[in-house]
VOBA-1610 file (N, C-alpha, C; in pm, whole numbers, padded with zeros to 5 digits, always signed):
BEGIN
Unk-03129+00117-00215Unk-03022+00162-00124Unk-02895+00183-00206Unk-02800+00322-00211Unk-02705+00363-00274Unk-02604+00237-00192Unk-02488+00290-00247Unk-02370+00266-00241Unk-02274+00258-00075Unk-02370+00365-00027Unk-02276+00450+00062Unk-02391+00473+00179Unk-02506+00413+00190Unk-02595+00407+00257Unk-02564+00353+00416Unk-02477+00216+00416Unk-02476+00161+00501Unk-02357+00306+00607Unk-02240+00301+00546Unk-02158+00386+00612Unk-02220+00488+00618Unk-02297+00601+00589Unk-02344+00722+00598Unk-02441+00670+00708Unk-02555+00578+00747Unk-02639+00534+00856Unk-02561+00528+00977Unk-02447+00428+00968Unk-02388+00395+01069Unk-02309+00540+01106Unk-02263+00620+01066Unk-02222+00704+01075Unk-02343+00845+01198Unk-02418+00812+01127Unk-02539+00917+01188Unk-02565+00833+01295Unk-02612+00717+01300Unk-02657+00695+01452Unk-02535+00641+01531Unk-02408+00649+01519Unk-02298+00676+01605Unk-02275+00802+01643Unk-02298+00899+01576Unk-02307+01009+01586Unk-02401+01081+01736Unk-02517+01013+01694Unk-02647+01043+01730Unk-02613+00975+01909Unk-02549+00834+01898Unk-02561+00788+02033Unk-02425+00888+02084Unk-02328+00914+02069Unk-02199+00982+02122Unk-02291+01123+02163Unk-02377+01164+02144Unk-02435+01288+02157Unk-02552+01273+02254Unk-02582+01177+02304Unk-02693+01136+02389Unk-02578+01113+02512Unk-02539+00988+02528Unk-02473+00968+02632Unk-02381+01035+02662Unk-02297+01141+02615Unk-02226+01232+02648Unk-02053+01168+02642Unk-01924+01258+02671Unk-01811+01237+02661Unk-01736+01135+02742Unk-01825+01106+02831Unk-01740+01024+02929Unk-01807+00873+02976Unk-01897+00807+02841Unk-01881+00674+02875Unk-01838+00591+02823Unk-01838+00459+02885Unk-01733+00378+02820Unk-01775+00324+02740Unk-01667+00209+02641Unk-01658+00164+02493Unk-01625+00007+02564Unk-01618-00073+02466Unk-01530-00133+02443Unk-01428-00161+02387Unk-01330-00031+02299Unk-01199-00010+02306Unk-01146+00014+02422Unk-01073-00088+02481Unk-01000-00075+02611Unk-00921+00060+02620Unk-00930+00083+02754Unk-00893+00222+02795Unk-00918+00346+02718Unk-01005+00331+02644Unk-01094+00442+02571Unk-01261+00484+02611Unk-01278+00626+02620Unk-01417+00677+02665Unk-01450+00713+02545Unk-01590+00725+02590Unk-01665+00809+02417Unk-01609+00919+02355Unk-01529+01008+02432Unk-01476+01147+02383Unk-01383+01031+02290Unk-01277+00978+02391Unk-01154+00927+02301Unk-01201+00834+02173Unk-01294+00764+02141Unk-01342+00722+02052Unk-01342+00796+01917Unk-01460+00921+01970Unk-01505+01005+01879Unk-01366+01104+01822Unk-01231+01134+01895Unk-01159+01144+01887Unk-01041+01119+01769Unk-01061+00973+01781Unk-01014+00848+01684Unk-01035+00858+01563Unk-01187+00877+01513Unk-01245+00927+01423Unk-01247+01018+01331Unk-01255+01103+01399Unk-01206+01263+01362Unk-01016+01257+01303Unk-00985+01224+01375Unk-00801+01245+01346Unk-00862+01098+01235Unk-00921+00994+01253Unk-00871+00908+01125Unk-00919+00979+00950Unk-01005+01056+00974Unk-01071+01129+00881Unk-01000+01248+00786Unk-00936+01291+00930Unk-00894+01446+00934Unk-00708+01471+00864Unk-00663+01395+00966Unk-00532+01416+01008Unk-00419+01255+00956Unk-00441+01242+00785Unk-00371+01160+00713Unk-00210+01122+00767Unk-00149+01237+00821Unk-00017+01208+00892Unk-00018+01175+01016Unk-00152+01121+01046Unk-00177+01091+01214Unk-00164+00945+01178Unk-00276+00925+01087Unk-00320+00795+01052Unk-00204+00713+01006Unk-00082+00765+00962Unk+00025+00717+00922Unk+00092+00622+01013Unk+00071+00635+01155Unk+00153+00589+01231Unk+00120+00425+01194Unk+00003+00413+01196Unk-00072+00277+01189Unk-00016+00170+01045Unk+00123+00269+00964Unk+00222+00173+00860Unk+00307+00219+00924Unk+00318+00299+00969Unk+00514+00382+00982Unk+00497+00326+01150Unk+00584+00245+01191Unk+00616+00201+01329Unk+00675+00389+01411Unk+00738+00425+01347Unk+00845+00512+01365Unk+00704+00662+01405Unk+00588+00670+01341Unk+00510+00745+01346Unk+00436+00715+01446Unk+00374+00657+01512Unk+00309+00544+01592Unk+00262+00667+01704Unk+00365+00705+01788Unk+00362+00802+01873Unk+00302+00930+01874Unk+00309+00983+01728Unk+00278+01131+01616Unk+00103+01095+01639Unk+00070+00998+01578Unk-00055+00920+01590Unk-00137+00957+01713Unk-00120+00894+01811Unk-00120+00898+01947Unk-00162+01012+02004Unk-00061+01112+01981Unk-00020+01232+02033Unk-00167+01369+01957Unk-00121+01314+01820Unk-00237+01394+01787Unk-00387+01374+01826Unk-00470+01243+01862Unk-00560+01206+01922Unk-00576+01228+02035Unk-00475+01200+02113Unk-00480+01293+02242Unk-00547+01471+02233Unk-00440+01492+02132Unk-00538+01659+02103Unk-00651+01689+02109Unk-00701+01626+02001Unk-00824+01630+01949Unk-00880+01609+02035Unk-00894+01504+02152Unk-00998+01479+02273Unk-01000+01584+02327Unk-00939+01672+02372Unk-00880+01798+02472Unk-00996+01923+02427Unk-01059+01856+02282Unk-01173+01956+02234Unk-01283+01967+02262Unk-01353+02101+02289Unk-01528+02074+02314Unk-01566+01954+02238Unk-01624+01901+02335Unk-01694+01737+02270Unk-01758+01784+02147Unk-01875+01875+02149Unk-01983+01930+02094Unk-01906+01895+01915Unk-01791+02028+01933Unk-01690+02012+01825Unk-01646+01914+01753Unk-01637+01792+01869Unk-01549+01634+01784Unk-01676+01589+01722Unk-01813+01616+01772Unk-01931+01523+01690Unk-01951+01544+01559Unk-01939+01715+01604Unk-02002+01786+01450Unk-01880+01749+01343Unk-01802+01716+01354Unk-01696+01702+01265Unk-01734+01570+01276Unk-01729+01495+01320Unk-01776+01340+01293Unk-01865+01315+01240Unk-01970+01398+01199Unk-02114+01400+01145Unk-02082+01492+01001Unk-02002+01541+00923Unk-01983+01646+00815Unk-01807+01566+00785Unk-01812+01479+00705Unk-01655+01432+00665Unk-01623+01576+00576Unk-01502+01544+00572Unk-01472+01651+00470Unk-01432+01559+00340Unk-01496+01625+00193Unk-01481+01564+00074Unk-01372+01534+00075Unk-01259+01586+00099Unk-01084+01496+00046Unk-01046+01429+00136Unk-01150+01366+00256Unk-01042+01251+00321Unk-01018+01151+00217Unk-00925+01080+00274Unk-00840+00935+00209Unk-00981+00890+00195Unk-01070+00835+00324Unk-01173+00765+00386Unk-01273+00755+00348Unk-01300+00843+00316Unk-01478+00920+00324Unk-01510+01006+00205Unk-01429+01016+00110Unk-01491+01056+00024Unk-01602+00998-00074Unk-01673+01049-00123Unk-01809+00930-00209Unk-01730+00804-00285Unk-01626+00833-00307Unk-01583+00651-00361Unk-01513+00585-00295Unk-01476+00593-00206Unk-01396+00537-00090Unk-01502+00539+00078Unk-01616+00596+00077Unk-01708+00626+00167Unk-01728+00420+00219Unk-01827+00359+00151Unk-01882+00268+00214Unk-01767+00170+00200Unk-01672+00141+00166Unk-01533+00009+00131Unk-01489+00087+00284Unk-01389+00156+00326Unk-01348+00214+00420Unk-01468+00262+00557Unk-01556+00271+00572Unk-01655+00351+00636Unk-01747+00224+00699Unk-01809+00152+00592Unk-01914+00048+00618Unk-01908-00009+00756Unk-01812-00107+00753Unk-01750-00177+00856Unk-01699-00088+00990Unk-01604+00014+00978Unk-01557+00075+01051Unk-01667+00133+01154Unk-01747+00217+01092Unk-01873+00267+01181Unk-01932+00150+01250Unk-01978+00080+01181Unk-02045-00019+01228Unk-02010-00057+01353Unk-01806-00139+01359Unk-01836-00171+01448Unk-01778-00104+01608Unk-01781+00032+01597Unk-01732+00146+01638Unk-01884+00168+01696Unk-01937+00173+01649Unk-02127+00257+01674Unk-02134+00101+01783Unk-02109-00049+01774Unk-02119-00160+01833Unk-02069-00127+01986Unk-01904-00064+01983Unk-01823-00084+02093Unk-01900+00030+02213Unk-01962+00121+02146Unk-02058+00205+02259Unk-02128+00127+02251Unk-02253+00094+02205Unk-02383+00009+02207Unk-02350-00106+02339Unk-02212-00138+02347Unk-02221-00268+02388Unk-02146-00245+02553Unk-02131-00170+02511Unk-02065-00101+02638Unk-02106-00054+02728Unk-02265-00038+02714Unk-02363+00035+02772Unk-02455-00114+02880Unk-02539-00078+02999Unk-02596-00213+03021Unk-02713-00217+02912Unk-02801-00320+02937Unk-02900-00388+02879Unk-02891-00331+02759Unk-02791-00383+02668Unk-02769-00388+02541Unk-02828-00531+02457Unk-02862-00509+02337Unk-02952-00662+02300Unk-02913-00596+02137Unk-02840-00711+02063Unk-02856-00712+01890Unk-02924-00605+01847Unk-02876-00550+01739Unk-02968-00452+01665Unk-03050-00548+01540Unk-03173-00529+01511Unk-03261-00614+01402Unk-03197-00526+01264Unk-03081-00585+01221Unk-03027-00526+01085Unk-03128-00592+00976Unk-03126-00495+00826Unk-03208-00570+00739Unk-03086-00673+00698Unk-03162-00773+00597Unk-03092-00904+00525Unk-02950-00832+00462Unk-03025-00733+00406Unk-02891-00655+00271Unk-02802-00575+00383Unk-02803-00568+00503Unk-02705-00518+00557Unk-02619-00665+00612Unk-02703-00732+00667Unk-02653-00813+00722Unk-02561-00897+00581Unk-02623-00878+00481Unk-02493-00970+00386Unk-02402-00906+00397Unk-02407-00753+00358Unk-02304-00669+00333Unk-02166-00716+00448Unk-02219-00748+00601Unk-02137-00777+00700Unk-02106-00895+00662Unk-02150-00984+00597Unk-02120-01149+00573Unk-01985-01096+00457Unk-01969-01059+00345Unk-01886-01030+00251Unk-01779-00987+00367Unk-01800-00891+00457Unk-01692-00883+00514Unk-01589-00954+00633Unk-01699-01005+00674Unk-01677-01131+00729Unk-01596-01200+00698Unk-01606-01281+00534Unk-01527-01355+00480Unk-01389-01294+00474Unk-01399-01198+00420Unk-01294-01140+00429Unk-01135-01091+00539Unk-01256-01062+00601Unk-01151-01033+00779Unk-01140-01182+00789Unk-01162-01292+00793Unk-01105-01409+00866Unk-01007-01461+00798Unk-00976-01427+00641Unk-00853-01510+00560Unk-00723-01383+00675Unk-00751-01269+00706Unk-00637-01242+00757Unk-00625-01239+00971Unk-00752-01295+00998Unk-00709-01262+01126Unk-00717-01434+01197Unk-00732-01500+01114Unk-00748-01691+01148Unk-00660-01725+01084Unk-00554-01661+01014Unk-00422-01775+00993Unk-00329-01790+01048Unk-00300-01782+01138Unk-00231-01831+01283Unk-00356-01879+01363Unk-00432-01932+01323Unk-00571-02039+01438Unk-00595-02128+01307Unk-00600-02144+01221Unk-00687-02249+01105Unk-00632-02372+01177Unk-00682-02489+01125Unk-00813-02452+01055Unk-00961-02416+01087Unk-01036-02344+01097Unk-01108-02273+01159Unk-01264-02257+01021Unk-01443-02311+01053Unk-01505-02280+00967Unk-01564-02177+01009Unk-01642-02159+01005Unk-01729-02054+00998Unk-01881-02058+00952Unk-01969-02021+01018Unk-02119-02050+00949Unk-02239-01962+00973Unk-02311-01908+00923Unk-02394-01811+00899Unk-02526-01843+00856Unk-02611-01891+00936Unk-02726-01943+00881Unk-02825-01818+00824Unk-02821-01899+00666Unk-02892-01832+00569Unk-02812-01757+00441Unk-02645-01748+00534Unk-02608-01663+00445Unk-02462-01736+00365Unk-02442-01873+00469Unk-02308-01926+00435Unk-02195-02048+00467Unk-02153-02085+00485Unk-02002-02176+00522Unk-01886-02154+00432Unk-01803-02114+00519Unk-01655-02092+00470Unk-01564-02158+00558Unk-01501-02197+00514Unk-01355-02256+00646Unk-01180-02172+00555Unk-01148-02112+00666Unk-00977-02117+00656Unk-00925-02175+00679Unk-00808-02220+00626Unk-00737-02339+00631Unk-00769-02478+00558Unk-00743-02559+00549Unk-00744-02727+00519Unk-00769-02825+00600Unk-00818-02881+00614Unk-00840-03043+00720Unk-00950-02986+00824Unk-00962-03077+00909Unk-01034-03080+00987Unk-01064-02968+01086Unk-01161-02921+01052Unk-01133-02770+01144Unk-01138-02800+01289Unk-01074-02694+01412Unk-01020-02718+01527Unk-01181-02641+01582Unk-01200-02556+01502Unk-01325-02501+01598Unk-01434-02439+01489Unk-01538-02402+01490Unk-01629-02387+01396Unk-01720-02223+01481Unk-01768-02119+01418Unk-01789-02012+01461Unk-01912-02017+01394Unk-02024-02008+01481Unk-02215-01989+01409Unk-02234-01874+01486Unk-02305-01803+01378Unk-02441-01675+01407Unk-02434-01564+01353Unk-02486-01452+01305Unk-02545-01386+01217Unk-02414-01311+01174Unk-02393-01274+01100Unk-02314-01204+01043Unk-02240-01092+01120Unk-02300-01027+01132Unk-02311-00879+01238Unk-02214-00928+01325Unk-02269-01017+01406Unk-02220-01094+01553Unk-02042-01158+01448Unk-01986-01183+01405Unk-01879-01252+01340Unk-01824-01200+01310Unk-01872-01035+01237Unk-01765-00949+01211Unk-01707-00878+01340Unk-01783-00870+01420Unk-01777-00788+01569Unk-01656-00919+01625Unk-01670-01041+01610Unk-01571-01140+01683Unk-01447-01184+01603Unk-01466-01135+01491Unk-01355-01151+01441Unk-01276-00990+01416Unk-01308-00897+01452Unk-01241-00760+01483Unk-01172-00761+01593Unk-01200-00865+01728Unk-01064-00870+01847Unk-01231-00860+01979Unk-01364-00830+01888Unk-01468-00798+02006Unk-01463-00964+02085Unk-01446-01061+02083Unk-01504-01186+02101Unk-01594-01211+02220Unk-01521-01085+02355Unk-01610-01130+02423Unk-01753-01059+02424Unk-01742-00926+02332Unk-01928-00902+02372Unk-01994-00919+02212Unk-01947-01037+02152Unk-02008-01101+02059Unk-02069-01243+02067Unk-02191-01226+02020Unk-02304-01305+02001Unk-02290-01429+01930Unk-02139-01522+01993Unk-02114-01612+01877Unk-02077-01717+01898Unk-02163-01850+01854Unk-02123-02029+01942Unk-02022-02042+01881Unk-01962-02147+01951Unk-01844-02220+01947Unk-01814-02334+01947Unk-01807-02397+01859Unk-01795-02594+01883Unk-01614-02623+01847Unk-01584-02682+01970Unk-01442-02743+01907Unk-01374-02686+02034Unk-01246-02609+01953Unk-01133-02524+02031Unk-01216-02361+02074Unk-01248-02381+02213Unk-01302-02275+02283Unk-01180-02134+02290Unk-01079-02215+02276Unk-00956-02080+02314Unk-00950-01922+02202Unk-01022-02025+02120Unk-01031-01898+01992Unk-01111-01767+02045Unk-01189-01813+02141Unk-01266-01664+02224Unk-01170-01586+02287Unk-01053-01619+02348Unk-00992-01495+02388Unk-00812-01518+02335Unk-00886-01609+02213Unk-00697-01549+02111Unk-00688-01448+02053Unk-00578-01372+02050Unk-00573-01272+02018Unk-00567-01251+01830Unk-00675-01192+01787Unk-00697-01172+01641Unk-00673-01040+01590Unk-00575-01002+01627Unk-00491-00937+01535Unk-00434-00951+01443Unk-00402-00826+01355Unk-00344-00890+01226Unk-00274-00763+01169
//
């Protein structure tokens, strides 16, 4: 498996489901439909002075505004461009493809999946599922330091704790499921809880 495997997969079968269920179902990005999703995408890919807003407070609106556009387009249009990056995004180009892409698709391709009824885990292989554990670790040094001390555990793949002393609450189950709850998903993630229960609907932003 290349480099760029995981984001180019996740990419196609997000693709693939936005094109089955059509423009108008829901996500779990609040107050967002599949058009506006696929939307998101496209301008994050496309439209570098869109994406700006998300450092520039002052741009924020520009952001916004242009995504709004883009939805306003034959759906058909937002996929195929979601499915064909163009070589000079920031994003998506072959060396910046799976660091930027991996995660993002992933858990973007999740917020439809989960959004849908009788939704159930996808059977990821091991090497994907680490790939989500590395990131894992990662997203929690910045979205658990305002909650530490806080561990974390991954059977098969790990224990980490943020913070020092005695942790207040401890987070078990597969990788996949951890990165999805530590992105802000908590409630349609697959993930126990021993300790401080409040961490399920604190807000993990960062």
């Amino acid at each position: 498996m290349n480099m760029t495997d995981h984001a180019r997969a996740e990419r196609r079968l997000l693709a693939d489901l936005f094109t089955e269920i059509g423009p108008d179902a829901p996500t779990c990005c609040t107050g967002w439909d599949t058009r506006d999703l696929a939307a998101h995408l496209v301008v994050r890919e496309r439209r570098p002075d869109a994406i700006a807003g998300n450092l520039i407070a002052p741009l924020a609106g520009h952001g916004e505004h242009v995504r709004k556009q883009t939805a306003t387009r034959p759906y058909d249009e937002i996929i195929a461009e979601l499915r064909t990056p163009p070589w000079w995004s920031m994003v998506s180009n072959p060396i910046t493809d799976e660091l930027a892409n991996g995660i993002e698709f992933f858990i973007h391709h999740e917020d439809v999946r989960r959004a849908q009824p009788g939704w159930e885990p996808r059977d990821l292989t091991p090497e994907h599922q680490g790939s989500l554990w590395k990131a894992a670790k990662l997203t929690s040094r910045m979205v658990l330091r305002k909650h530490k001390p806080i561990r974390v555990e991954s059977p098969g793949f790990g224990v980490f704790q943020v913070g020092d002393g005695e942790p207040s609450a401890t987070l078990t189950g597969p990788p996949a499921e951890l990165v999805l709850f530590l992105s802000g998903r908590q409630q349609h993630a697959r993930v126990d809880i021993t300790g401080d229960g409040s961490i399920r609907t604190a807000d993990l932003s960062h």
